[in-house]
C-alpha positions in Angstrom: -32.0 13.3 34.9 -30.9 16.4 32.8 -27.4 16.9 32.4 -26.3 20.5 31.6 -23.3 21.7 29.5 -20.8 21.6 32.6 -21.0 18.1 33.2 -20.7 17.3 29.3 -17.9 19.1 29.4 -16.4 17.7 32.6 -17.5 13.9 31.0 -15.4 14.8 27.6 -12.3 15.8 30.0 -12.8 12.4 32.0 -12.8 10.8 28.9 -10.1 12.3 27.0 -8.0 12.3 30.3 -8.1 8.6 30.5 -8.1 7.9 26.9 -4.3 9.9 27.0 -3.7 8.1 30.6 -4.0 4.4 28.8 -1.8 5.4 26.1 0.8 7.0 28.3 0.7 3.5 30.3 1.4 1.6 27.0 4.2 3.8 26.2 5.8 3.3 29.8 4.8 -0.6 29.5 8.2 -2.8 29.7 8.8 -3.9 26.2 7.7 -7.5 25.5 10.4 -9.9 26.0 11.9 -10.9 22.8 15.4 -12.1 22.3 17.2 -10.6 18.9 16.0 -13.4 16.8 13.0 -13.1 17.6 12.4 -9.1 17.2 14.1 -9.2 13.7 11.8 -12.1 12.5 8.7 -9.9 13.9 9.7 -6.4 12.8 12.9 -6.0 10.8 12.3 -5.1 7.0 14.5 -5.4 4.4 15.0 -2.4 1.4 15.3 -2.5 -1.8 19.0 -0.6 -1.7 20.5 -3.9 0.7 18.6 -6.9 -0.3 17.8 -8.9 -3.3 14.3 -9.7 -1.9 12.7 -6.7 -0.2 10.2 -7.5 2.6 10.1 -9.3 6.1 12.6 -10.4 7.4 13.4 -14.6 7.7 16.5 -16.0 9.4 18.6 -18.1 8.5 18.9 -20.9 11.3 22.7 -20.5 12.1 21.9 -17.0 12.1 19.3 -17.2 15.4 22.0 -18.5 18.1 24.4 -15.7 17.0 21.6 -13.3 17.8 20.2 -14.3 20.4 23.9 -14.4 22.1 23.9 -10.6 22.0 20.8 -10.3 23.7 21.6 -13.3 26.1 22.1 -11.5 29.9 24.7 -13.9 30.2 26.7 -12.7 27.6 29.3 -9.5 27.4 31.3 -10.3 24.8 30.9 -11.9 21.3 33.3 -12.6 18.6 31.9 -13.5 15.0 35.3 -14.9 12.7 33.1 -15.7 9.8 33.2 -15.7 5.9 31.7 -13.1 3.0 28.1 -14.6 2.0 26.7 -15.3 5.8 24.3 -12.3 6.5 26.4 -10.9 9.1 25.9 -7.7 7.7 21.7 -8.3 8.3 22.8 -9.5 11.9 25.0 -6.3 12.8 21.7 -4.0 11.4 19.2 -6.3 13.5 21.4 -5.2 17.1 21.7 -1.4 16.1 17.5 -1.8 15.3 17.2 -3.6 18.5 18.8 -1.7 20.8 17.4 1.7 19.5 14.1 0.9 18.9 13.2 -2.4 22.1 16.0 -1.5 24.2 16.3 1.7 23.7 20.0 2.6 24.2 23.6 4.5 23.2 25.3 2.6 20.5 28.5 2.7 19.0 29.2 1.2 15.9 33.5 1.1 14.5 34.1 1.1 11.0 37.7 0.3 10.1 37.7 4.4 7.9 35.6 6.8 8.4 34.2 6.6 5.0 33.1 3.3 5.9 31.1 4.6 8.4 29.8 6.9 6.5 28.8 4.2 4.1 27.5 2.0 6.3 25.2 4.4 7.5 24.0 5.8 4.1 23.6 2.3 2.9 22.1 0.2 5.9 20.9 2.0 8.4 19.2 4.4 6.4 17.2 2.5 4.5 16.4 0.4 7.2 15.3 3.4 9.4 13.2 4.5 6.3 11.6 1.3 5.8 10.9 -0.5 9.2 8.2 0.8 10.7 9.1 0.4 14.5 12.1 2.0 13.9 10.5 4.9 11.7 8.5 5.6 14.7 11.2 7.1 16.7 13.1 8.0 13.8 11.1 11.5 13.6 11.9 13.8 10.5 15.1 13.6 9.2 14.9 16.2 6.8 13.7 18.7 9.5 15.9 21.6 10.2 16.5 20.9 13.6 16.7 17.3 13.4 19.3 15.5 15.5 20.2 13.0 12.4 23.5 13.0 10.4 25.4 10.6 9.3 27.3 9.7 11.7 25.1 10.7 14.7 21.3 10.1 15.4 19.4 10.7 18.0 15.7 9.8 18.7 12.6 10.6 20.1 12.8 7.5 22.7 16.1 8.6 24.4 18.4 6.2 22.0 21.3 7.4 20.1 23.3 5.8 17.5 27.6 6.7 16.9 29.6 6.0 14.1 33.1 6.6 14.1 36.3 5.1 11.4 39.1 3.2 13.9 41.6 5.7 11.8 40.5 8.2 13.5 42.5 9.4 16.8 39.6 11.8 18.0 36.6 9.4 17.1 36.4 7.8 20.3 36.3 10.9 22.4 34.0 12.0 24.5 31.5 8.6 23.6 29.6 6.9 26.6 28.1 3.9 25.0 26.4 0.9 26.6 26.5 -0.8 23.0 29.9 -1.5 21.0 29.7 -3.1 17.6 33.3 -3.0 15.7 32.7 -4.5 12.4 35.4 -5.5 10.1 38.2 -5.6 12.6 41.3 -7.2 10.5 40.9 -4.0 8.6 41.9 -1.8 11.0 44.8 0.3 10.8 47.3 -1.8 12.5 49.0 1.3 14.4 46.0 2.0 15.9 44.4 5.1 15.7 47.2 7.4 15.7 48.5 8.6 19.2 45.0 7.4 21.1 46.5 3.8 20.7 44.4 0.7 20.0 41.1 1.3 18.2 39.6 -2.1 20.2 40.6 -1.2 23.4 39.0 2.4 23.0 36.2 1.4 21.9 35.4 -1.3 24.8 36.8 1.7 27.5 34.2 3.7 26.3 31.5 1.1 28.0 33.0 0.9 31.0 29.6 2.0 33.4 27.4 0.0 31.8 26.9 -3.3 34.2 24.8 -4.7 31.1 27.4 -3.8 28.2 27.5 -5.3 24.7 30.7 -5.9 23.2 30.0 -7.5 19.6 33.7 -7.8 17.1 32.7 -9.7 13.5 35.4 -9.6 10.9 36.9 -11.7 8.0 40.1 -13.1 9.5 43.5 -12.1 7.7 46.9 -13.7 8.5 47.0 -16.1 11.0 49.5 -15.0 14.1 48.4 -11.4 13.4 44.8 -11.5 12.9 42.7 -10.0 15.1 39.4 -12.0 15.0 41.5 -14.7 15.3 42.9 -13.8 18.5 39.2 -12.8 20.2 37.5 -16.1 18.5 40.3 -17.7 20.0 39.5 -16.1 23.8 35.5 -17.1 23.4 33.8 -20.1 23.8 34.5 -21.3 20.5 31.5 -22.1 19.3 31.0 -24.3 15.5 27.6 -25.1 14.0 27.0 -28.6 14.1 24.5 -30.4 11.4 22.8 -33.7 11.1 23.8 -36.1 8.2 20.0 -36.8 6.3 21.7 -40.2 6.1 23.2 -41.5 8.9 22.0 -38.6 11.5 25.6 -38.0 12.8 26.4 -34.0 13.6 29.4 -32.9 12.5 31.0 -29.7 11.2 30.7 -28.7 7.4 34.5 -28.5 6.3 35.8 -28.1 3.0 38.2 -30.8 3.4 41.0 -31.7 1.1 42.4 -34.0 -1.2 43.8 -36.4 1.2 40.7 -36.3 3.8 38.5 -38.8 3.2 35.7 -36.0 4.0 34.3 -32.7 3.0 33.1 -30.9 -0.2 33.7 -33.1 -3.7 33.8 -32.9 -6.9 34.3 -35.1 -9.8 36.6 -34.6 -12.6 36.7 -35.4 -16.2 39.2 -37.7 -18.4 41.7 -34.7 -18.3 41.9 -34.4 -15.1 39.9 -31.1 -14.6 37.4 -30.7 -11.9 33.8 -30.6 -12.8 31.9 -28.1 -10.0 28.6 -29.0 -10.8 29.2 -32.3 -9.3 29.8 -31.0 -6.2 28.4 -33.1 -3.0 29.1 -33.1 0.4 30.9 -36.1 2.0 29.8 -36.9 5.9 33.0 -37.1 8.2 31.6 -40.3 10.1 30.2 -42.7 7.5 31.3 -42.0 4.2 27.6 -40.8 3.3 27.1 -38.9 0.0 25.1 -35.1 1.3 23.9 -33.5 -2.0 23.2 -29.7 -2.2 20.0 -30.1 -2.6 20.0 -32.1 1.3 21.6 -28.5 2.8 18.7 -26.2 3.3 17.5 -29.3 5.7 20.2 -29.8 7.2 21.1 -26.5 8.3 17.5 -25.8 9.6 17.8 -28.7 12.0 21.6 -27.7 12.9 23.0 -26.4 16.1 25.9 -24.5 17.9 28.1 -26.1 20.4 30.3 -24.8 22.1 34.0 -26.5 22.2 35.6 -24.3 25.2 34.2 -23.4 28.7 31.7 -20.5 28.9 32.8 -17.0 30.7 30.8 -14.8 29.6 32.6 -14.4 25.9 30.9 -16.5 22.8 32.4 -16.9 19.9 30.8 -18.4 16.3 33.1 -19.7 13.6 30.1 -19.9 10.5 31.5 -19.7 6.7 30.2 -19.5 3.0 29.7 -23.4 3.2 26.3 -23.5 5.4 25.1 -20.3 3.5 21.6 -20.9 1.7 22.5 -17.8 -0.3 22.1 -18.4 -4.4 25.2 -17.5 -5.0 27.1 -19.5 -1.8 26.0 -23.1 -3.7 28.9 -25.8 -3.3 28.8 -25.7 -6.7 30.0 -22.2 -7.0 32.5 -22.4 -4.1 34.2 -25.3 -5.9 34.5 -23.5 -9.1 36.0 -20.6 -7.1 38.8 -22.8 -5.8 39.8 -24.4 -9.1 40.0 -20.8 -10.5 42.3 -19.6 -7.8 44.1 -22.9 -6.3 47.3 -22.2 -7.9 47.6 -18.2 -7.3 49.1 -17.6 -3.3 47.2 -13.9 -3.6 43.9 -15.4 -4.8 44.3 -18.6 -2.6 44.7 -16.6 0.6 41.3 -14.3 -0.7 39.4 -17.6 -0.7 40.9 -18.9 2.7 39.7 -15.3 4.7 36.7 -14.2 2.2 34.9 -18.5 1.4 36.3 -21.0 3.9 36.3 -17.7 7.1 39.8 -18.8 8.7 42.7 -16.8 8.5 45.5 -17.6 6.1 48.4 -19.2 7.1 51.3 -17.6 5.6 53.6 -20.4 3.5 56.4 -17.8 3.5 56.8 -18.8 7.0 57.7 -21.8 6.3 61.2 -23.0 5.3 62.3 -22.8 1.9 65.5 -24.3 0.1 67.9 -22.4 -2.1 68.8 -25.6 -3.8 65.0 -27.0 -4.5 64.9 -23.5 -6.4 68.0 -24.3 -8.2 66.8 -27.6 -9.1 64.1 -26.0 -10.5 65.7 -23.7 -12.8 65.3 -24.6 -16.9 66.4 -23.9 -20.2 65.2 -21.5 -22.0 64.7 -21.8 -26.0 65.4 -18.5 -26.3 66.9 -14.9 -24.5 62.8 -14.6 -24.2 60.5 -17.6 -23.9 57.3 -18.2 -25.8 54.3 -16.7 -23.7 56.2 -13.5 -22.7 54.4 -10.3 -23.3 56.1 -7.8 -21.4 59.3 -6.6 -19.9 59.6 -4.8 -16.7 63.3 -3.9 -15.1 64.3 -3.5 -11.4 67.2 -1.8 -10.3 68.7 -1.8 -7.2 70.7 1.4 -6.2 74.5 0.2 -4.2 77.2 2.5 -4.0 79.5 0.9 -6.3 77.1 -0.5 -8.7 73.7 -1.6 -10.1 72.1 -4.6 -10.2 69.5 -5.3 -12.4 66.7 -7.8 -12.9 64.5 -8.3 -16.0 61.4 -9.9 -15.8 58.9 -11.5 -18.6 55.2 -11.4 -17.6 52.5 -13.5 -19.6 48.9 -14.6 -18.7 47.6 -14.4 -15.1 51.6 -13.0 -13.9 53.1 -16.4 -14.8 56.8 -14.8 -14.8 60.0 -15.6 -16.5 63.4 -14.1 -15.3 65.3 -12.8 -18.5 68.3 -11.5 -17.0 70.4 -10.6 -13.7 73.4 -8.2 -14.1 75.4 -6.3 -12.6 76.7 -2.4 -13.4 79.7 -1.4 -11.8 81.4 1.9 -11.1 82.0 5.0 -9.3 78.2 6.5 -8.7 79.8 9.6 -8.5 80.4 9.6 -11.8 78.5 9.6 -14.9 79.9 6.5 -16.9 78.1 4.1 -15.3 74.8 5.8 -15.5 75.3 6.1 -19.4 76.1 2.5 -19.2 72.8 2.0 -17.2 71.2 4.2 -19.9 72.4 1.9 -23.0 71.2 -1.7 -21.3 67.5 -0.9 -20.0 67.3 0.5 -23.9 68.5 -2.8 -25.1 65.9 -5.3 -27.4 65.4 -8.7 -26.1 64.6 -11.7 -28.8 62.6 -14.5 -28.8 62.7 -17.9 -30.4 61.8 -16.5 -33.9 63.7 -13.2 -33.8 61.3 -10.7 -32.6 62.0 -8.6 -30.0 61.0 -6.6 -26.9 62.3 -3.9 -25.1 61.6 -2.9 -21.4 58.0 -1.5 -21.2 58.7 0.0 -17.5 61.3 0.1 -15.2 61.5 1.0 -11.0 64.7 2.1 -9.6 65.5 2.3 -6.0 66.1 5.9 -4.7 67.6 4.8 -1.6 71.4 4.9 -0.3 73.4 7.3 -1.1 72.3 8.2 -4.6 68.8 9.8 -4.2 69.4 12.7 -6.1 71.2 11.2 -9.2 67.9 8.5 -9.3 65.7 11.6 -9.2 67.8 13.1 -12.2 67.9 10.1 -14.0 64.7 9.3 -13.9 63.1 12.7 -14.4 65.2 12.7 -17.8 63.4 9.6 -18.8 59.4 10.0 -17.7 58.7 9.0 -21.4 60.6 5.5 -20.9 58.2 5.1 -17.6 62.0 5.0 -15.6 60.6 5.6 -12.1 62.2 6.5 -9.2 60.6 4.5 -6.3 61.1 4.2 -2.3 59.7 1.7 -0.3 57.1 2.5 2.3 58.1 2.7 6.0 57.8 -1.2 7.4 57.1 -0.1 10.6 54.0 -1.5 12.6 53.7 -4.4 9.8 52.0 -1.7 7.3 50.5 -3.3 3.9 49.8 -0.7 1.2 48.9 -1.8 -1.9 52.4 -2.8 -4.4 51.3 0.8 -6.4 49.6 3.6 -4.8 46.0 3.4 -5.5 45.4 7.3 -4.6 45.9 9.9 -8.3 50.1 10.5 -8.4 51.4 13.5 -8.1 52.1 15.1 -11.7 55.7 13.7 -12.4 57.7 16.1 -14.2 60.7 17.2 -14.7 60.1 20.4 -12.6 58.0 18.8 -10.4 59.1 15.0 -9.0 58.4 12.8 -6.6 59.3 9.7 -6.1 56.3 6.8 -6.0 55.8 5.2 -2.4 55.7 1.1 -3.1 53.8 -1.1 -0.7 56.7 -3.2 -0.2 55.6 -5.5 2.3 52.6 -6.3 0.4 55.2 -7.2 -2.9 57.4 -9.4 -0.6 54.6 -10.9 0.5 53.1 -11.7 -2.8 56.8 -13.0 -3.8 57.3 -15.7 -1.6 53.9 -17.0 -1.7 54.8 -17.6 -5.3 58.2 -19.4 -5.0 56.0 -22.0 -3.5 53.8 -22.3 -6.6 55.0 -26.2 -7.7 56.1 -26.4 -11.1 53.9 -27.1 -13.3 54.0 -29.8 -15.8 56.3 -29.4 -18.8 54.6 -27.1 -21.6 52.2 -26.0 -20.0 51.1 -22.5 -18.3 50.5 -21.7 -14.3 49.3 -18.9 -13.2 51.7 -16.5 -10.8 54.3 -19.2 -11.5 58.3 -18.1 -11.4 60.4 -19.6 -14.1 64.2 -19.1 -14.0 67.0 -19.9 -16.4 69.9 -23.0 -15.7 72.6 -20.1 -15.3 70.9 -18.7 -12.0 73.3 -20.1 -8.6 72.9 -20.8 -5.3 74.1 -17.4 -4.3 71.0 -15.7 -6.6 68.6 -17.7 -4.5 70.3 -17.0 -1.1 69.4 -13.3 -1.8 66.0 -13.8 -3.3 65.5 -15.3 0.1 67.4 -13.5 2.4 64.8 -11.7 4.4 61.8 -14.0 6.7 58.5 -12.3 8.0 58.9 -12.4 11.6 55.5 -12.0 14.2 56.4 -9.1 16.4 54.1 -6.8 18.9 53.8 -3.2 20.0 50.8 -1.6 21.7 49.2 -4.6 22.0 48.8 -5.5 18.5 51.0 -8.1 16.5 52.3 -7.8 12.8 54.7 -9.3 10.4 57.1 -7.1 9.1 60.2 -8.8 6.7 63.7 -9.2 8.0 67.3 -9.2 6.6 68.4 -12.7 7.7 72.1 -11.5 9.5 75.3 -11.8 6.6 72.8 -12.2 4.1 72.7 -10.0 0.8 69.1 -9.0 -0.6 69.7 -7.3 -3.9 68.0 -10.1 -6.2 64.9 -9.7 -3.9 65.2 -6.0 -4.0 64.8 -6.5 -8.2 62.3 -8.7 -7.8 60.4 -6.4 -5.6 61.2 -3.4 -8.3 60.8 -5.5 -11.2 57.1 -6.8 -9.9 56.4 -3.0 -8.7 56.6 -1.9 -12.2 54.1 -4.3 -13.9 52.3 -3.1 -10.9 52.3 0.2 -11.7 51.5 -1.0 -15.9 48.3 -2.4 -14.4 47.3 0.5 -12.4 47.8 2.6 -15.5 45.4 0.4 -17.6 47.6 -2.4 -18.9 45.6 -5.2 -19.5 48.3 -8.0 -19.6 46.6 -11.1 -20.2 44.5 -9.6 -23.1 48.3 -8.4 -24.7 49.5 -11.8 -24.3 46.3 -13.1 -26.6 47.3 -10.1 -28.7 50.7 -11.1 -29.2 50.1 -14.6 -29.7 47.4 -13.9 -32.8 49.8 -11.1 -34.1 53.5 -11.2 -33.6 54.1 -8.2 -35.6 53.1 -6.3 -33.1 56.7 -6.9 -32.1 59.8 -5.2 -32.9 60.9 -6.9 -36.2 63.8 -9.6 -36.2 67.4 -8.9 -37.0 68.5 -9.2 -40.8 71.5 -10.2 -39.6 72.7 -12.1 -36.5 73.4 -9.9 -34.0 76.2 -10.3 -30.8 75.8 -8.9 -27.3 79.4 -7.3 -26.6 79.2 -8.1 -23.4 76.3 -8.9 -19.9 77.4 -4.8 -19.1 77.1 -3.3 -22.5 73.9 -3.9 -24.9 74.6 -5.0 -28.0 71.6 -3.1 -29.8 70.4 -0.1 -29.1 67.5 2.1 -29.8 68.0 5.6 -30.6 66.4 7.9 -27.6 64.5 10.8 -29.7 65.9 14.6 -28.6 62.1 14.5 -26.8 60.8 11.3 -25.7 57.1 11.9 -25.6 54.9 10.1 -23.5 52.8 7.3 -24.5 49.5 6.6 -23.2 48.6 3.3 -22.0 46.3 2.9 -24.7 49.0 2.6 -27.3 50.5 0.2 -25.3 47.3 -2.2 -25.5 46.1 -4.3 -28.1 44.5 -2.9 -30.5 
């Protein structure tokens, strides 16, 4: 049979046709059925910028159920209230891989700022787009001149898309139609929502609403209990915990961190002093006493499970925290030295609550606390300044017919002392009592042996009626770090930092501006700390508050004169602090001011606990004692004064440091 050139040719096109017919059929085939858990452990990749150990992929076992949730058909919602040190990061990059390259589909991922976003996507999902090869498939060219991939939009060649948007933005959420919502991080969203738009949560789910198979994933760290808002989805889910066997006994039961007078949880040993030893650290079983060593965990999380502790509709929640983590660094060992560093600091205790154990913190302000257990706590001190004192901040509280004052002594780790409370009066109007004001916050405060301090910074409310006179007086006295302070608007429960972390303004005197405190977050931080138990006699505590035997009842009625009450507006609840009715609040005021300043010493480079080691190893660093005895004329009038220079100059913080 001969075969001319026609029929070649019309053989070849057969051929070729049904060679591009079969792959055309495998690109159109339904994807094989994996669940989340299973994709990642098959395809995902991890990079070199995100991971310690670069490679495939391998789960961790609690990891799987949360997974395989957000692919479960079942399932439309799911709320993650976890701890730092999990891998939920690794779990939020699996779903946006998922869903863009298996199930291909429009995903929406909330950041709580836009630069977060814009973080996020330089530092995850890049990388992983790079360096996964079912996902660099689709990917096509980023660096092409028409391609369709930014940073905070992506399209690709399968018909997915990927959104990222900050929840500060008001506009972000426009114009979005996404079958996929992930909102990451959502305690630290702006809590008035995102601007005029309203809540960044509700938004975000609206922008799902014609999807019949929607995904609505929330993970966070909680915050504050009452006005968290993990907490409050976790608490609308299934509540799910992960359960794991005692190697011993074989009883499941939930890791808990326990405490001192539960009989289960983590351990630790101490020595003869009393101090705790964290690399004893074991694992006590809840049902028979059985001792779990670390070594025991990586088993018995492999063979663990979740259960679920409320009835399922269609909402799962996970609870998981640093303690079932198989990470190097999340050891028990590790998490107990973490606690003994910050068990006795409110700030650092509430960091280890949210960021370690994954619950949210539940504020001891709230809580009542006596005026007169504070007076009973009040001491004598040896001296005008106590031994351990290495700086001196002032805050002054602006009134119409006076000023009061508080002076403050800071040592190591913020352990406080109060030096003084006094009171300035006069007509405002006028300028004696602003000379007068003058003279004491340039007075020298001694110690035990004679050497003295002066105030190293000052804050002074601008409020009232006096705004401009605080703007004068201050501006006169940059050098002298006087400054002029208002406190940030309260409303919506907002918690800037105590200093503004943003560059200042240039303060001076032709150009001034008063400095915006955070002063919710200062209150906050305040009566944690008048909760700090004494400590024994002699020796230090960190973030403790000492006062002297001639404070009153009447001094600690106004340092707590003001309670954080839970309140709610556009669906989201806050704390904001309250003047208790009849009650005066000038001593908390200084306090606020006085704390505000070393606040503002830190930001500017102070580094207080190496001055206190400074000071300690070199008292002459200190102003030089008296040769004479010297008398205070009176609580209103210093009794020694240092001469202002013509022109104060301006010192830098390093002169301020140890040398």
């Amino acid at each position: 049979m001969i075969i001319n050139n026609e029929e070649k040719a019309n053989a070849s096109a057969w051929q070729n046709f049904t060679q591009e017919l079969c792959k055309r059929r495998s690109d159109i085939r339904p994807p094989e059925p994996l669940s989340l858990s299973a994709w990642a452990n098959k395809y995902a990749v991890l990079s070199k910028e995100t991971s310690a150990q670069t490679g495939r992929f391998r789960s961790f076992a609690y990891q799987d159920g949360m997974m395989d949730a957000i692919t479960d058909p079942s399932v439309t919602y799911v709320s993650v209230m976890k701890s730092a040190r999990v891998g939920y990061t690794k779990i939020l990059d699996h779903v946006v891989g998922y869903y863009l390259a298996h199930d291909p589909s429009p995903i929406l991922v909330v950041q709580p700022r836009v630069e977060d976003a814009e973080d996020y996507s330089k530092t995850e999902i890049a990388p992983m787009l790079r360096d996964t090869p079912v996902l660099a498939e689709i990917s096509g060219d980023p660096k092409a001149k028409n391609s369709n991939q930014t940073i905070l939009k992506k399209t690709f060649l399968n018909g997915a898309n990927l959104t990222l948007v900050g929840a500060n933005s008001p506009g972000g959420f426009r114009r979005i139609t996404c079958r996929i919502i992930l909102f990451d991080e959502v305690d630290g969203y702006p809590s008035g929502g995102a601007g005029v738009e309203g809540d960044q949560i509700a938004l975000g789910t609206k922008r799902s609403e014609t999807f019949w198979n929607r995904k609505i994933v929330l993970g966070s760290t909680p915050t504050v209990k009452g006005t968290s808002r993990i907490e409050k989805s976790f608490g609308d889910s299934d509540q799910r915990y992960y359960y794991v066997p005692c190697p011993h006994c074989g009883e499941y039961q939930i890791l808990e961190w326990g405490g001192p007078d539960t009989p289960y949880g983590i351990k630790w040993d101490k020595d003869e002093n009393g101090n705790g030893l964290p690399d004893t650290a074991y694992y006590v079983c809840r049902h028979n006493g059985c001792m779990i060593h670390h070594n025991e965990k990586p088993g018995i999380v492999k063979r663990g499970e979740w259960r679920a502790t409320k009835p399922f509709k269609g909402h799962a929640g996970f609870h998981i925290w640093a303690g079932y983590s198989l990470f190097p660094n999340a050891a028990w060992k590790y998490l107990v030295a973490e606690w003994l560093r910050v068990k006795n600091d409110p700030l650092m205790r509430q960091t280890f609550i949210n960021l370690v154990l994954g619950e949210p913190y539940e504020d001891r302000g709230e809580k009542a606390l006596s005026e007169r257990k504070l007076l009973e706590r009040c001491e004598v001190f040896a001296a005008e300044v106590p031994d351990g004192v290495a700086v001196l901040t002032a805050g002054i509280d602006t009134q119409d017919d006076r000023f009061e004052i508080e002076i403050v002594g800071w040592g190591r780790n913020e352990e406080s002392w109060s030096i003084a409370y006094d009171v300035i009066e006069g007509d405002l109007e006028t300028d004696e009592p602003w000379k007068r004001l003058d003279m004491y916050l340039k007075q020298v405060w001694r110690r035990a042996d004679g050497r003295g301090f002066t105030i190293m910074a000052a804050c002074m409310d601008s409020g009232g009626h006096h705004t401009q006179q605080v703007y004068e007086f201050s501006k006169a006295r940059i050098g002298r770090r006087i400054w002029a302070i208002k406190g940030e608007s309260a409303r919506g429960g907002k918690r800037s930092p105590v200093w503004p972390t943003k560059k200042p303004t240039p303060r001076t005197k032709s150009s001034f501006k008063p400095i915006i405190l955070g002063v919710n977050a200062a209150k906050d931080t305040i009566r944690g700390r008048l909760h700090i138990d004494p400590p024994p006699p002699g020796e230090a505590s960190a973030s403790y508050m000492h006062f002297p035997a001639d404070r009153d009842l009447n001094y600690f009625s106004q340092l707590l004169a003001e309670r954080s009450v839970l309140k709610e507006s556009g669906g989201q609840r806050f704390r904001v602090w309250e003047q208790l009715p009849g009650r005066a609040n000038e001593a908390l005021d200084c306090r606020v001011y006085s704390y505000a300043a070393l606040c503002g010493l830190l930001h500017m480079g102070l580094k207080l606990n190496a001055l206190v080691t400074s000071i300690t190893e070199n008292p002459g660093r200190l102003l030089p004692a008296p040769a004479e005895p010297e008398e205070k004329i009176s609580l209103q009038y210093p009794g020694v004064i240092i001469q202002e220079p013509e022109k104060p100059k301006r010192k830098s913080m390093s002169q301020l440091l140890p040398s």
